[in-house]
ZAGU-328046 format. One line per field, with one value per residue (C-alpha): residue number from 1; x, y, z. Coordinates in nm, 2 decimals. Each point is the difference from the previous one (the first is absolute). Example, Ala and Ser with C-alpha at 12.3 -4.5 7.8 and 13.67 -1.06 7.14 Angstrom:
<nodes>
i: c(1/2)
c1: c(1.23/0.14)
c2: c(-0.45/0.34)
c3: c(0.78/-0.07)
</nodes>
This chain:
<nodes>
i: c(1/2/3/4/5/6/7/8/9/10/11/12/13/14/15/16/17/18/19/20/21/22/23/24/25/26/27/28/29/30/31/32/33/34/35/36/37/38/39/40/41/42/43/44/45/46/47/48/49/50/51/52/53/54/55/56/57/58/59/60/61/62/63/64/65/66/67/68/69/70/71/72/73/74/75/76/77/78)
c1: c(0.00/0.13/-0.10/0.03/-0.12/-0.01/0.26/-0.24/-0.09/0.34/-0.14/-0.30/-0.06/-0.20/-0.02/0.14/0.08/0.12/0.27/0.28/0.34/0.10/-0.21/0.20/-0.06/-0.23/-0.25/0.02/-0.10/-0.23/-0.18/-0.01/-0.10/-0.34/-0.09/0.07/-0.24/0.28/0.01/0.37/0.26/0.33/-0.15/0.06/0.31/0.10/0.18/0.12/-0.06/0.23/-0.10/0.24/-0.20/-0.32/0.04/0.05/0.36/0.07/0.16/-0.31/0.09/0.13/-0.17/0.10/0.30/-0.13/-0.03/-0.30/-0.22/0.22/0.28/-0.21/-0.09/0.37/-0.01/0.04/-0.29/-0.22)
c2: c(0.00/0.33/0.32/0.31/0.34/0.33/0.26/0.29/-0.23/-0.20/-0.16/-0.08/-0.34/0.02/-0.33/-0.36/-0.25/-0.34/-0.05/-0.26/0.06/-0.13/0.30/0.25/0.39/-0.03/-0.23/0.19/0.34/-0.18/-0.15/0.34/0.14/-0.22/0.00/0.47/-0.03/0.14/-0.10/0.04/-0.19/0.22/0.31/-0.16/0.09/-0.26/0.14/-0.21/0.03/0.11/-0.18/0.28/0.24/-0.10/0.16/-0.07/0.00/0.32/-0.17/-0.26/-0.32/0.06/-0.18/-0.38/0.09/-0.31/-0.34/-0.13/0.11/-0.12/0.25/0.31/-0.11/-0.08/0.26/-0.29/-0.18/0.28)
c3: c(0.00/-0.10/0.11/-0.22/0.14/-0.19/-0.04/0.17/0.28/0.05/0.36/-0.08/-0.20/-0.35/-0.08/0.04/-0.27/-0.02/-0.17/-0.10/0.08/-0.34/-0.19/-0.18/0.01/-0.31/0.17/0.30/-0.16/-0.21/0.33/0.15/-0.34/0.05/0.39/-0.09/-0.29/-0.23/-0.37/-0.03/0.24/-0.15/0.19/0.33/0.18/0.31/0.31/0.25/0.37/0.25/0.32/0.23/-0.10/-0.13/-0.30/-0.37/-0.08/-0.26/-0.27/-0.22/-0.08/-0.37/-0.26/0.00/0.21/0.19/-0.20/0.29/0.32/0.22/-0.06/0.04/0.35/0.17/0.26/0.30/-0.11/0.06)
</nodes>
């Protein structure tokens, strides 16, 4: 189960999704892309979380920088 929250509320959760750990960043925004209502997956932009501070982290996650899931949520298994 992942938890994504929006960048104007960045402690408050949006939504939750299950998700495989084996799912790249294309089928990850493309999930999102559905639950959001939103026609076109490229226009989402992923942050990761920063669990110090409970907030995103200020650089995205650059476009298939990641080969799966599991590498955009390393931060100590949080």
């Amino acid at each position: 189960i992942v938890r994504f929250r929006s960048l104007e509320r960045p402690k408050e959760d949006d939504f939750c999704l299950e998700l495989s750990k084996i799912h790249t960043y294309d089928d990850v925004v493309e999930r999102v892309a559905r639950k959001i209502g939103l026609d076109d997956p490229s226009k989402i932009r992923l942050t990761s979380h920063n669990c110090y501070s409970q907030q995103p982290k200020p650089q995205p996650i650059k476009y298939r920088g990641v080969e799966q899931l599991s590498e955009m949520l390393v931060h100590y298994n949080q």
